[in-house]
N, C-alpha and C positions, 0 to 999 in steps of 0.2 A: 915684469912682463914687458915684452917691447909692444907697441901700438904699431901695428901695420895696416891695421885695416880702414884708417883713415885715406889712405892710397886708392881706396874701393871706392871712392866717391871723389878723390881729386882728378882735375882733370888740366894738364901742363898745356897751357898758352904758348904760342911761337908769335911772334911778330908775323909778320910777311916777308922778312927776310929768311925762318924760319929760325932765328933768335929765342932760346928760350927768353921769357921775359914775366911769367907770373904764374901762377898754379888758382884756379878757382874751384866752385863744386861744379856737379856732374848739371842741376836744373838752372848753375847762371851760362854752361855752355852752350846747354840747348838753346835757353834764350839767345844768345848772340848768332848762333846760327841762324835763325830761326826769323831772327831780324837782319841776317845776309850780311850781317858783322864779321863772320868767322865760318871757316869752312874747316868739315872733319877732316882730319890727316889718318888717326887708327882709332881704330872703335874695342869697347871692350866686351864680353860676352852677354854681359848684360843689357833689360831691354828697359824704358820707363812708358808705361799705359794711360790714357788718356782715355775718357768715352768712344772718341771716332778717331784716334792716332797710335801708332806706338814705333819710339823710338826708339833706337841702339844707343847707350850710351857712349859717349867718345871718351877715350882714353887721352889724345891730341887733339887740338884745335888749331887751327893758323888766323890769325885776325888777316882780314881782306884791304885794308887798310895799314899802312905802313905807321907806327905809334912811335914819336921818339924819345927817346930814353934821355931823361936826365939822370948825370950822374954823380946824383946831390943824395943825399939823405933819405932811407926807407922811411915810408911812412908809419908813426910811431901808432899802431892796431893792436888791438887782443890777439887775430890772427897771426901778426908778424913777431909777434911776443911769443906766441907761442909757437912759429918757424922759426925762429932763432934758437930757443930752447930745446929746439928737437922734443917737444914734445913729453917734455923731462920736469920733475920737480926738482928744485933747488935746492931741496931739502934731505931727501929719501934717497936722488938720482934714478928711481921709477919713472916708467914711461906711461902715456896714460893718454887715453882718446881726448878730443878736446873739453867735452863735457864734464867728464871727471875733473878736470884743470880750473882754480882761479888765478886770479895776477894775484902779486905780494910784493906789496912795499915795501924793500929791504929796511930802510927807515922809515918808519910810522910816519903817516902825513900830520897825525897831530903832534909829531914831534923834529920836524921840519922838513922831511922826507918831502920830496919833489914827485910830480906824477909824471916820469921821465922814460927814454931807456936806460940809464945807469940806476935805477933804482927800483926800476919792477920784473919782477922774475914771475916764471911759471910755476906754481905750487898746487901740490894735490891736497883736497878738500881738509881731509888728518892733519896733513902738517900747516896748511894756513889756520884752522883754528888753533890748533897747538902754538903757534908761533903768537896767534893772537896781536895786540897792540904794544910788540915788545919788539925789540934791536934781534937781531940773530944772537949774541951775544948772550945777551940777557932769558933768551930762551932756551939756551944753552945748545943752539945750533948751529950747523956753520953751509954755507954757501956752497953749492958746486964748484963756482968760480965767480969772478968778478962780475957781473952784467955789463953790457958796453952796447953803444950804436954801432949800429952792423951798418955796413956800407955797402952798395947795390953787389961789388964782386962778392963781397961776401955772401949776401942774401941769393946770390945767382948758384954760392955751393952749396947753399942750403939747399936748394930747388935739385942739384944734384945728387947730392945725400940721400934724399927722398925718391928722388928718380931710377935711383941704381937697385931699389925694390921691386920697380914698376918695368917690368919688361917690354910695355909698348914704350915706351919713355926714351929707352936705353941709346937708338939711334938717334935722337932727335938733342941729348946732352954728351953725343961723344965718349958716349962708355960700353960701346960695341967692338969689337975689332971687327977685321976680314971686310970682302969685297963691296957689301951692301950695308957698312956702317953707318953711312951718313947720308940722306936723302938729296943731299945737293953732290956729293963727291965726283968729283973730275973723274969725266971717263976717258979709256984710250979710244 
């Protein structure tokens, strides 16, 4: 089954430049709104209810503040472990909402397995007990692929991948064609 409907709750960050630059959920956008951090760009059809409020959720958000990008090394997260995997077990190659998802130490840490990204992948619940405290090998299973550090461009087509689901998204990563692709595009 592919997971799409984690998209229903992500919400793409632009810089101020309008830079894609991070993907969060739907109640840490509000918040930055909210605290005049980030201003909506597209909102999605949905609304979220409060006693005396109710807001639209934002599909885009622009930070009001201009944030700048080092272009060192993703931060090694459960979240970015599981953006990098697309959301996939290493095992099955099933796609699966985050919840359903544990990390898996390709090599066991009691058998010298490092708590890295070259050694933690995404696995569904089945196959990490299945796999248990054993080598892929010795479980008799084998790897989607190598795991590796993802590097910001990389992490930036991750954020694309995911985008090209998300129709408010679409002009804001460059994967629109025609006159009004791009919110900043040079006019005549």
């Amino acid at each position: 089954m592919m997971y799409q409907s984690h998209s229903n709750n992500a919400v793409l960050v632009l810089n101020t430049s309008y830079e894609a630059i991070n993907i969060c959920d739907a109640k840490r956008a509000i918040v930055l709104i909210l605290k005049g951090a980030a201003t909506p760009e597209e909102y999605t059809e949905r609304f979220y209810h409060s006693p005396s409020l109710t807001f639209q959720v934002p599909a885009v958000i622009r930070l009001n503040t201009y944030v700048t990008i080092s272009y060192k090394l993703v931060t090694f997260t459960r979240k970015n472990i599981f953006l990098r995997d697309n959301f996939t077990c290493y095992y099955c190659r099933d796609s699966f909402k985050p919840k359903e998802l544990t990390l898996d130490h390709v090599l066991p840490k009691s058998k010298g397995g490092w708590h890295n990204w070259d050694n933690v992948v995404s696995a569904c619940i089945p196959c990490n007990k299945k796999k248990g405290n054993k080598t892929p090998a010795e479980a008799n299973m084998s790897l989607l692929r190598k795991p590796k550090t993802p590097n910001l461009p990389i992490y930036l087509q991750i954020i694309r991948t995911i985008g090209a689901r998300n129709s408010e998204w679409k002009k804001y990563l460059f994967l629109e064609s025609g006159e009004n692709a791009s919110p900043f595009a040079f006019r005549d």
